[in-house]
C-alpha positions as CSV (number, residue, x, y, z in Angstrom):
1,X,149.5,94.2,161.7
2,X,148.6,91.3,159.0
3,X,149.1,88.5,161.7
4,X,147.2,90.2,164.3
5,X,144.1,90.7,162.1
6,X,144.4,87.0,161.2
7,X,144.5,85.9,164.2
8,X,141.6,88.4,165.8
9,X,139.5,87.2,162.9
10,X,140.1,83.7,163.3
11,X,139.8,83.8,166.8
12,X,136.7,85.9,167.0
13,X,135.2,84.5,163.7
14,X,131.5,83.2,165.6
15,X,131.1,87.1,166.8
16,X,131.8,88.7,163.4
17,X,129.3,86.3,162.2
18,X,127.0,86.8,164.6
19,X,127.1,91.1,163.6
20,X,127.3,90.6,160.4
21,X,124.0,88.3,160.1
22,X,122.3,90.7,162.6
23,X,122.9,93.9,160.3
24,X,122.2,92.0,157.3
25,X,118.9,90.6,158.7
26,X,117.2,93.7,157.1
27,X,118.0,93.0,153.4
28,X,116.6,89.3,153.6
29,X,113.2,90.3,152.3
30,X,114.3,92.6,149.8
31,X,116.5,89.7,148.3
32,X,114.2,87.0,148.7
33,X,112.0,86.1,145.0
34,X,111.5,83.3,143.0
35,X,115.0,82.7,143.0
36,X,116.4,83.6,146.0
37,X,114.9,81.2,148.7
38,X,115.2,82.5,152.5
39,X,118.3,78.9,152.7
40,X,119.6,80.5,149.7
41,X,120.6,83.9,151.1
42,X,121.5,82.4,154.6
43,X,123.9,80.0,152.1
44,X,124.8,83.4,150.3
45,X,125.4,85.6,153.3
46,X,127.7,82.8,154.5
47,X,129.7,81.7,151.8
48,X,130.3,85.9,151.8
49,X,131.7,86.2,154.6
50,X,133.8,83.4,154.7
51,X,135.3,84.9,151.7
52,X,135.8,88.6,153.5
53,X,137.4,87.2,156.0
54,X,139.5,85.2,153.6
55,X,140.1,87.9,151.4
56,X,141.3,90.2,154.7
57,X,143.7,88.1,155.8
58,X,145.2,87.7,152.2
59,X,144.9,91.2,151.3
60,X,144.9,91.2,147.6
61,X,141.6,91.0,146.1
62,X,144.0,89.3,143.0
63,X,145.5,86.3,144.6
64,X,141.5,85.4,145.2
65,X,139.5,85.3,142.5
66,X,136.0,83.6,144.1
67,X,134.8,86.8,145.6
68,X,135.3,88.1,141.4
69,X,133.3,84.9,141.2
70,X,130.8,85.6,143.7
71,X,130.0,89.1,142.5
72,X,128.8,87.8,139.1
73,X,126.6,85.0,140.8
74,X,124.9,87.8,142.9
75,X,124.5,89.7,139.9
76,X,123.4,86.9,137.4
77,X,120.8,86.0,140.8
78,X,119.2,89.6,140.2
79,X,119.7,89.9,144.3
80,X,119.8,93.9,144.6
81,X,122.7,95.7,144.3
82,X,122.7,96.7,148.0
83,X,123.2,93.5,148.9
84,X,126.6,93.5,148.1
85,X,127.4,97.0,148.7
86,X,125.7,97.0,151.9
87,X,127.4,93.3,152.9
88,X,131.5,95.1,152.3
89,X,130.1,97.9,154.5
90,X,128.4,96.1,157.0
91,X,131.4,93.6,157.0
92,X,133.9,97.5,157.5
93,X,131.9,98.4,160.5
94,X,132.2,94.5,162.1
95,X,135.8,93.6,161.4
96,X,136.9,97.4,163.0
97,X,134.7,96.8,165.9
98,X,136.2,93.8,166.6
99,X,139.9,94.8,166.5
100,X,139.5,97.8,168.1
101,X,137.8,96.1,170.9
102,X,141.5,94.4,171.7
103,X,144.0,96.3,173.7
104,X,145.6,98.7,171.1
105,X,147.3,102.0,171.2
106,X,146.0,105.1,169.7
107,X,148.4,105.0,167.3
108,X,147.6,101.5,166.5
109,X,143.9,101.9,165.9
110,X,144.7,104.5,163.3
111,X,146.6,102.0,161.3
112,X,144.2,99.2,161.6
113,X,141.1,101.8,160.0
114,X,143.4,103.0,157.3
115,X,144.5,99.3,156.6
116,X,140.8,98.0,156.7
117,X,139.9,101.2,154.1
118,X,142.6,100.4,151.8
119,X,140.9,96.8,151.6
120,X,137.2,97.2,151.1
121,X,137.6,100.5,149.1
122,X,138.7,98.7,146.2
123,X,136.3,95.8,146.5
124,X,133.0,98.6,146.8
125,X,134.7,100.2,143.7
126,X,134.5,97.0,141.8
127,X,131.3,96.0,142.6
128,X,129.8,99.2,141.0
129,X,131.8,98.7,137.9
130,X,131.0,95.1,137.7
131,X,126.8,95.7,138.5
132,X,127.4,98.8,135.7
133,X,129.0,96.4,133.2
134,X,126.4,93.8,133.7
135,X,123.4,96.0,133.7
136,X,124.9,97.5,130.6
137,X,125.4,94.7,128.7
138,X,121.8,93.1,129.7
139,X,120.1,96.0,128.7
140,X,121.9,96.1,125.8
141,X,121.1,92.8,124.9
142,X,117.5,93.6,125.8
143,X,117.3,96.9,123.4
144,X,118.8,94.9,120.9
145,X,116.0,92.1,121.3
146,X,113.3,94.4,121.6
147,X,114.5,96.0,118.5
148,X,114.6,93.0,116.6
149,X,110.8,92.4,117.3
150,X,109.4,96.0,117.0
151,X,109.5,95.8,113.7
152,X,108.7,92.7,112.0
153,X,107.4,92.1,108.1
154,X,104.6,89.7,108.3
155,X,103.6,87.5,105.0
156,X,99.6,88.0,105.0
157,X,98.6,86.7,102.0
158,X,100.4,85.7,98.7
159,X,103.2,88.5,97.7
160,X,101.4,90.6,100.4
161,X,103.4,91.5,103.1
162,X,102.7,93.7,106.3
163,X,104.9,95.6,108.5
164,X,103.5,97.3,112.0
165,X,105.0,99.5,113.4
166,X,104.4,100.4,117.1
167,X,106.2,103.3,120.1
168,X,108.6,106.2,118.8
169,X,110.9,105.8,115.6
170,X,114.5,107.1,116.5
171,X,117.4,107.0,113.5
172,X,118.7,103.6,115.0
173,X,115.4,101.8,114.6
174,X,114.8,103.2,111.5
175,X,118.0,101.4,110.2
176,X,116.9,98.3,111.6
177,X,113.2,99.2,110.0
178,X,114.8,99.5,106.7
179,X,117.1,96.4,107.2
180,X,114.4,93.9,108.2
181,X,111.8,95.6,105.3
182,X,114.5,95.0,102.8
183,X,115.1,91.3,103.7
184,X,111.5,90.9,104.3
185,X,110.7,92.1,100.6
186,X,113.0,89.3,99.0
187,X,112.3,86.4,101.6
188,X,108.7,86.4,100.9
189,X,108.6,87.8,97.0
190,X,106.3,90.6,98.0
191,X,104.7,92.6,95.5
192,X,103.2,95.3,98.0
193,X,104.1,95.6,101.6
194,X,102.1,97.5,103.8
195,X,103.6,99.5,106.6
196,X,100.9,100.1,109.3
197,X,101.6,103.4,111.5
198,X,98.6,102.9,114.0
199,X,100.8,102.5,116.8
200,X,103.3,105.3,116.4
201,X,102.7,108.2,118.4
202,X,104.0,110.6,116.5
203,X,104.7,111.4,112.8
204,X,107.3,114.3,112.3
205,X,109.5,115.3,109.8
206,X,112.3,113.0,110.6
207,X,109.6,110.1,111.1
208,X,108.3,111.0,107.6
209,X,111.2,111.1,105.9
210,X,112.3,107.2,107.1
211,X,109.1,106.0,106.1
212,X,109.7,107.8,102.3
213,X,112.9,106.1,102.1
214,X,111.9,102.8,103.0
215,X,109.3,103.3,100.8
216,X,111.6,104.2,97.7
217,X,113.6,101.3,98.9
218,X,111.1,98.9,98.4
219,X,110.4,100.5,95.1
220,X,113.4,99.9,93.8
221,X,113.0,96.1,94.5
222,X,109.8,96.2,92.2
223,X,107.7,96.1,95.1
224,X,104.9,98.3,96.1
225,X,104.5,100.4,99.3
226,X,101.2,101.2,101.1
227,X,101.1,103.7,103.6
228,X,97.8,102.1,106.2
229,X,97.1,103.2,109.7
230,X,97.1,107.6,109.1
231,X,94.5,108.8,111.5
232,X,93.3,112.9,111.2
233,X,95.4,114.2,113.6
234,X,98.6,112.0,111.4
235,X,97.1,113.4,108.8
236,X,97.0,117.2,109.7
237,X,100.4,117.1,111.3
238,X,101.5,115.7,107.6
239,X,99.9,118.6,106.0
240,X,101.6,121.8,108.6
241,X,104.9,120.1,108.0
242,X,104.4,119.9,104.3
243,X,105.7,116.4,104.1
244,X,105.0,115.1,100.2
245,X,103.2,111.7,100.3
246,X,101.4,112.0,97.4
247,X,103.6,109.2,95.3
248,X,103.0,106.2,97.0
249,X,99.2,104.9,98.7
250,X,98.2,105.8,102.1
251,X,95.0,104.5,103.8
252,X,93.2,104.9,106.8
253,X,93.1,101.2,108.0
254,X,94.9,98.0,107.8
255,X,91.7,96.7,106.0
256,X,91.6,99.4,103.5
257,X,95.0,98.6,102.7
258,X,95.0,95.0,101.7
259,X,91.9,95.8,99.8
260,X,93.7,98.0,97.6
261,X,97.3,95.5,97.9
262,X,94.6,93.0,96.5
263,X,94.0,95.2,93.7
264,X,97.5,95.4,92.8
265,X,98.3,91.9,92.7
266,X,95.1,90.6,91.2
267,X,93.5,88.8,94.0
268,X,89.9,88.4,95.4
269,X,89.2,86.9,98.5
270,X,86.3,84.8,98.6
271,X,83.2,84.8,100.2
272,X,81.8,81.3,101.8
């Protein structure tokens, strides 16, 4: 069985090409971008191949480890996913057409499709799990990026800090929220930090209680909290859900704010 498929598959390498370039003709312009260059994914969708038709007549995916290789180049490329899933099928349908097109028994067709399954089923199987792993672990990195600059302490003016705060506030970025106020607090010797909720959608209990305990976190490094950015309809949810933030300053705007943070620290700004 091995030698004959080595030997169909040598022999009849130029017409498996010539298939497999014809049925992957159609994923050309979804692959090509600033990356992928149309000499680039010829180069791509022949160095693949050579390697199927390596990896068939070695049959185990573990003795090989470029086609491992050349998953995570496709992958680190950003080519779509169908590019590869599509190329192991594609290269399924090919390879059995052209052994089947020999002079074989009934009985020996059957073995050469369950032989060919046993070798591509794995590979599809591992290019999901790789692509899932990837993706994963770049949006992963992502979030974590993301996180890191939704919530940033900004010094404004001396000891006066600022931290905006913009999109929904979950329990995990509240952590970080807390963390980077904290650190922000010390690093700049702020007196009053003001945390600006203009962009957060919506204020609920949960929301409310985060911003309290930040706020009695700064406290506690003698610092004081303002409250700036609480529009009417802020403002009336506040009141139905009886959240209590009467012991620390809130204020409509930015502006009004760092007026009052002004007050505080016993600052003017001057007028030219």
């Amino acid at each position: 069985m091995r030698n004959m498929i080595n030997d169909i598959s040598s022999n009849k390498r130029d017409v498996i090409a010539q298939k497999w370039k014809n049925e992957l003709s159609t994923l050309k312009n979804l692959c090509i971008s600033s990356k992928i260059t149309p000499d680039m994914f010829e180069q791509l969708n022949e160095e693949f191949l050579d390697m199927m038709i390596r990896y068939i007549n070695q049959n185990d995916i573990e003795k090989d480890q470029t086609l491992h290789r050349f998953f995570d180049k496709v992958l680190q490329l950003n080519m779509p996913l169908k590019f590869l899933t599509q190329g192991l099928q594609t290269f399924r349908r090919v390879i059995l057409d052209v052994l089947l097109q020999e002079d074989v028994k009934k009985e020996k067709a059957i073995d050469i499709y369950q032989h060919v399954d046993r070798l591509i089923d794995p590979l599809l199987n591992e290019v999901v799990e790789e692509s899932s792993l990837f993706w994963e672990k770049t949006v992963s990195v992502q979030k974590t990026a993301l996180m890191e600059l939704s919530a940033p302490v900004i010094p404004v003016l001396e000891n006066i800090t600022v931290m905006p705060l913009i999109g929904t506030i979950d329990t995990e970025r509240a952590k970080l929220i807390m963390e980077n106020l904290l650190d922000g607090v010390i690093k700049n010797r702020s007196l009053v930090v003001l945390i600006d909720i203009t962009g957060v959608p919506v204020v609920d209990t949960m929301v409310a209680h985060h911003i309290i305990q930040a706020a009695d976190a700064v406290r506690l490094l003698g610092a004081t909290c303002i409250l700036v950015g609480i529009r009417p309809e802020i403002a009336q949810t506040i009141i139905s859900l009886g959240i209590d933030l009467s012991y620390f300053p809130t204020k409509s705007t930015l502006l009004k704010g760092i007026e009052h943070a002004l007050e505080i620290t016993n600052q003017q700004l001057l007028k030219k």
